[in-house]
C-alpha positions in Angstrom: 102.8 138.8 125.7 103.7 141.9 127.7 103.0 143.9 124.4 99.3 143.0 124.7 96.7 143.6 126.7 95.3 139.9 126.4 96.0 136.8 124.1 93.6 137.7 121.8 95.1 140.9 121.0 98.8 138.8 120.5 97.2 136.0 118.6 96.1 138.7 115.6 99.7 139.2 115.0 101.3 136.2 116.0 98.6 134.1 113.7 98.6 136.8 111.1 95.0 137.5 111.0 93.9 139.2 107.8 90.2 140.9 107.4 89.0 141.5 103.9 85.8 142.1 102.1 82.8 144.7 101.9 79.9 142.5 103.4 78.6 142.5 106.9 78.1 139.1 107.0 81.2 137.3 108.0 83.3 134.3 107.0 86.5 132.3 108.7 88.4 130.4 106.7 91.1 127.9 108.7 93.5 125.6 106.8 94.0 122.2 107.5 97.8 120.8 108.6 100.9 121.1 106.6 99.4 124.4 105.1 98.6 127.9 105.5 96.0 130.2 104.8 97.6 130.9 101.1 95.5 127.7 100.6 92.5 129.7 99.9 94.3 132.5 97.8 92.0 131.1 94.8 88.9 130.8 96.8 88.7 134.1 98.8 88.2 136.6 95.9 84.7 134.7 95.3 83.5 136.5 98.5 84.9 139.7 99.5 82.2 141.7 97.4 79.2 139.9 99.2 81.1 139.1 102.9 83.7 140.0 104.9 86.5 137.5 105.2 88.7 136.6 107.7 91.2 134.0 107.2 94.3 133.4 109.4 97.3 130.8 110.2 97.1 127.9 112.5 100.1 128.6 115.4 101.8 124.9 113.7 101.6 127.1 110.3 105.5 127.3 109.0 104.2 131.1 108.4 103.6 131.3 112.0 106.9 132.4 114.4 107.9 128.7 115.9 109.0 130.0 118.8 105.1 130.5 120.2 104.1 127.1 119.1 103.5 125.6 122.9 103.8 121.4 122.4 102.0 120.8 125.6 99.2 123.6 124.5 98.9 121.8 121.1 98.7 118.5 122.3 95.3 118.3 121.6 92.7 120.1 119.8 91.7 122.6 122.2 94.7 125.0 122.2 93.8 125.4 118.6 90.1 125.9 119.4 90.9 128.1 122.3 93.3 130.6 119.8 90.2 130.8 117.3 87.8 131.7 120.1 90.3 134.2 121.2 91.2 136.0 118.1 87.4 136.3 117.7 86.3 137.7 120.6 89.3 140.4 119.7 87.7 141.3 116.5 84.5 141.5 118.4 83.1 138.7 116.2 79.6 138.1 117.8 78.2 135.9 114.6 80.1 134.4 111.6 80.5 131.3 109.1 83.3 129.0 109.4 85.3 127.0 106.5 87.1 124.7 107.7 89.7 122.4 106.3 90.6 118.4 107.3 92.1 119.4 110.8 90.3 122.7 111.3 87.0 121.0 110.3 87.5 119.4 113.7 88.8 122.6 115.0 85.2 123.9 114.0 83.3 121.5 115.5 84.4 121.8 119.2 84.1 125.6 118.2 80.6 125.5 118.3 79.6 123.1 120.6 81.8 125.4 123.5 80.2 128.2 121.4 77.2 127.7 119.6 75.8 131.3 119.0 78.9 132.4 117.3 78.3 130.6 114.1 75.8 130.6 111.8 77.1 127.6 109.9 80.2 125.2 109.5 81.1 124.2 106.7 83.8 121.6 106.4 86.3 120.0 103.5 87.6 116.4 103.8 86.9 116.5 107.9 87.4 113.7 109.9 86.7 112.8 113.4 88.8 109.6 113.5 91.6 109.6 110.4 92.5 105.8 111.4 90.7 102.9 111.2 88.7 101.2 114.0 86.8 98.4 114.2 84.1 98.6 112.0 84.1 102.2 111.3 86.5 103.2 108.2 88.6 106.2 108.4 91.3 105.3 105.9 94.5 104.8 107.5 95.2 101.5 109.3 97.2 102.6 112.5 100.3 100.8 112.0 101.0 102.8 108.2 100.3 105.4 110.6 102.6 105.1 113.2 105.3 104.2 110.0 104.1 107.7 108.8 105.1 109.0 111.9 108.8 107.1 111.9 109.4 108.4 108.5 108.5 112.0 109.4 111.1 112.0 111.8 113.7 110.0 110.2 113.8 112.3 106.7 111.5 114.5 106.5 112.1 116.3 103.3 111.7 112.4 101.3 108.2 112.0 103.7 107.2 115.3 102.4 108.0 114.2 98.2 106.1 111.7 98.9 102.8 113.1 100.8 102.4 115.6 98.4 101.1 114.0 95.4 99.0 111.5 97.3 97.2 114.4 99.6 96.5 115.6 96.1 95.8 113.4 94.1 96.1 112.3 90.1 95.9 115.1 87.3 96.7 118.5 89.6 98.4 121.5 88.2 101.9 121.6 88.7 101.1 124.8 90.8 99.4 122.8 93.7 101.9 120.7 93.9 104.1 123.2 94.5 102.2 125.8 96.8 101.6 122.7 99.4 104.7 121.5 99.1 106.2 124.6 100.2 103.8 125.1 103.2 104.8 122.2 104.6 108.9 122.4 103.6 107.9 125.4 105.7 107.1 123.7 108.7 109.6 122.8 111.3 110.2 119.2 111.1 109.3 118.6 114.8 106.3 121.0 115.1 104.9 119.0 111.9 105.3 115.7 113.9 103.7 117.3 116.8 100.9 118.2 115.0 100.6 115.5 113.0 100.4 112.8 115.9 97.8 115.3 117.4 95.4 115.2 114.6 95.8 111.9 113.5 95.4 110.4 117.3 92.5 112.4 117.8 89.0 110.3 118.1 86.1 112.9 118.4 83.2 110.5 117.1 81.6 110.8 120.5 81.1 114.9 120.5 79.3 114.7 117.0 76.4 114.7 118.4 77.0 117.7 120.7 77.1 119.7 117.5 73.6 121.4 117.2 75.0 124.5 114.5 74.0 123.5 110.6 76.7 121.6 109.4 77.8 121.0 105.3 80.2 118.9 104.5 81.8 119.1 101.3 84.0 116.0 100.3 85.9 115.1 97.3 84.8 112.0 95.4 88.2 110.4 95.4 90.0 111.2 98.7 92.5 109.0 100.0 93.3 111.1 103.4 89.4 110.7 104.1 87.6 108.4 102.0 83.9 108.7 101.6 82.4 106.7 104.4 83.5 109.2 107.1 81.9 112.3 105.1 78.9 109.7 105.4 78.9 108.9 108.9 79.7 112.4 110.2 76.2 113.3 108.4 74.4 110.3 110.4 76.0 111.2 113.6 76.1 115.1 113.7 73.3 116.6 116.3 72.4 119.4 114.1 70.9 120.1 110.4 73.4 118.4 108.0 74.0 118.6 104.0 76.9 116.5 102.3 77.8 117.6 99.3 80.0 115.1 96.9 82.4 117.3 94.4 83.5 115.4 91.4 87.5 116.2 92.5 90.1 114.1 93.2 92.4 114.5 96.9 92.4 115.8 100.1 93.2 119.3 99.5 90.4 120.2 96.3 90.8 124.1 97.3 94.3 123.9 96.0 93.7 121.8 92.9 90.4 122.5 92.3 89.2 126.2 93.7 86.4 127.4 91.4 84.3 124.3 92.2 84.8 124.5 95.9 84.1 128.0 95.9 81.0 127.8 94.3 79.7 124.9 96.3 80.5 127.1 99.4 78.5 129.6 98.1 75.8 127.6 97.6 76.4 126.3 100.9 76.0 129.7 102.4 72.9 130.6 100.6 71.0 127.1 102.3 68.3 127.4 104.3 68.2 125.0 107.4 
């Protein structure tokens, strides 16, 4: 940090930050865990004639130097929220769109309700506020498979990892997805990806949805066993702002890896709505 003038100026380097695109209008993209930002190597060309893009690396990110990752920052949401806000305010970002992946979709949200003039939009891919089950709401993972998630992420991670892969993404995906996440999160460091992991899947934010006043679109895969359904549905009734849900006929948790050209065009769409 003695390098820099202030963490935003560090968090551009040590989060890779990478600006591309011809537009003046401006879209983030953020990955979601157990990946990095060469999730949306198939989705970003769609926009850098129209937009400027800027997409970046979540401090977990097995791209990202392990040495910054702070356990007590990340131990919730907001050290992640605070490094987007920072890195922002270093580019001199005053207005933007955010895309926002599973864990970053969350990330977004508590974005805009701290600040709600910087974005234009959020649009969010298989986002969750609560990833277990609870009572009558249905988030898709009964918390003890979770916490046995957890034990087997510690105890062999390379055999949780085989096994995560294909299920993220589900039936009938190119050999190549299977391969691209599968190396993100081989690239992770076993106990940074545990971290992280208990992070997001602890966190409960149903009771800030209705802070969010920005325009929201969700878009969620048909068949998603991460985040099934009913949670796409019941962030659209419990969201403060304008809200769209957009259903894609793809199949997992991850359809910007399997399936890019749909995603990409429904994001476009997305950008073009008026609210």
């Amino acid at each position: 940090m003695a390098n820099y003038n202030n963490r935003g100026e560090f968090l551009l380097e040590a989060l890779n930050v990478r600006v591309v695109g011809q537009g003046q209008s401006i879209i983030v993209f953020s990955h979601g865990f157990g990946s990095d930002q060469s999730v949306w190597s198939r989705v970003i060309p769609s926009f850098t004639r129209a937009y400027r893009v800027i997409s970046f690396d979540l401090m977990c990110s097995g791209s990202c130097d392990p040495t910054n990752y702070d356990f007590q920052r990340y131990a919730t949401l907001d050290g992640y929220v605070d490094d987007l806000l920072s890195f922002l305010d270093a580019l001199e970002i005053d207005r933007c769109a955010f895309v926002g992946h599973s864990v970053s979709a969350m990330i977004g949200l508590l974005a805009a309700i701290h600040r709600p003039n910087l974005f234009s939009r959020l649009i969010l891919i298989g986002g969750s506020p609560r990833f277990t089950n609870d009572g009558n709401y249905i988030g898709g993972i009964d918390p003890a498979h979770m916490e046995e998630v957890f034990r087997r992420m510690e105890s062999n991670y390379e055999s949780w990892v085989a096994g995560f892969v294909p299920m993220a993404l589900g039936a009938d995906v190119p050999d190549m997805a299977l391969q691209e996440f599968s190396r993100t999160l081989f690239s992770m460091r076993p106990d940074i990806a545990l971290h992280v992991a208990r992070t997001a899947f602890a966190a409960d934010l149903r009771h800030v949805l209705g802070l969010v006043r920005v325009p929201v679109c969700i878009i969620q895969s048909s068949v998603d066993l991460s985040v099934p359904p009913a949670v796409a549905e019941y962030m659209r009734r419990h969201l403060g702002g304008p809200t769209v849900l957009e259903f894609l006929p793809t199949h997992g948790h991850l359809p910007h890896v399997s399936s890019p050209a749909p995603v990409a065009n429904a994001i476009q769409q997305l950008l073009r709505r008026r609210f």
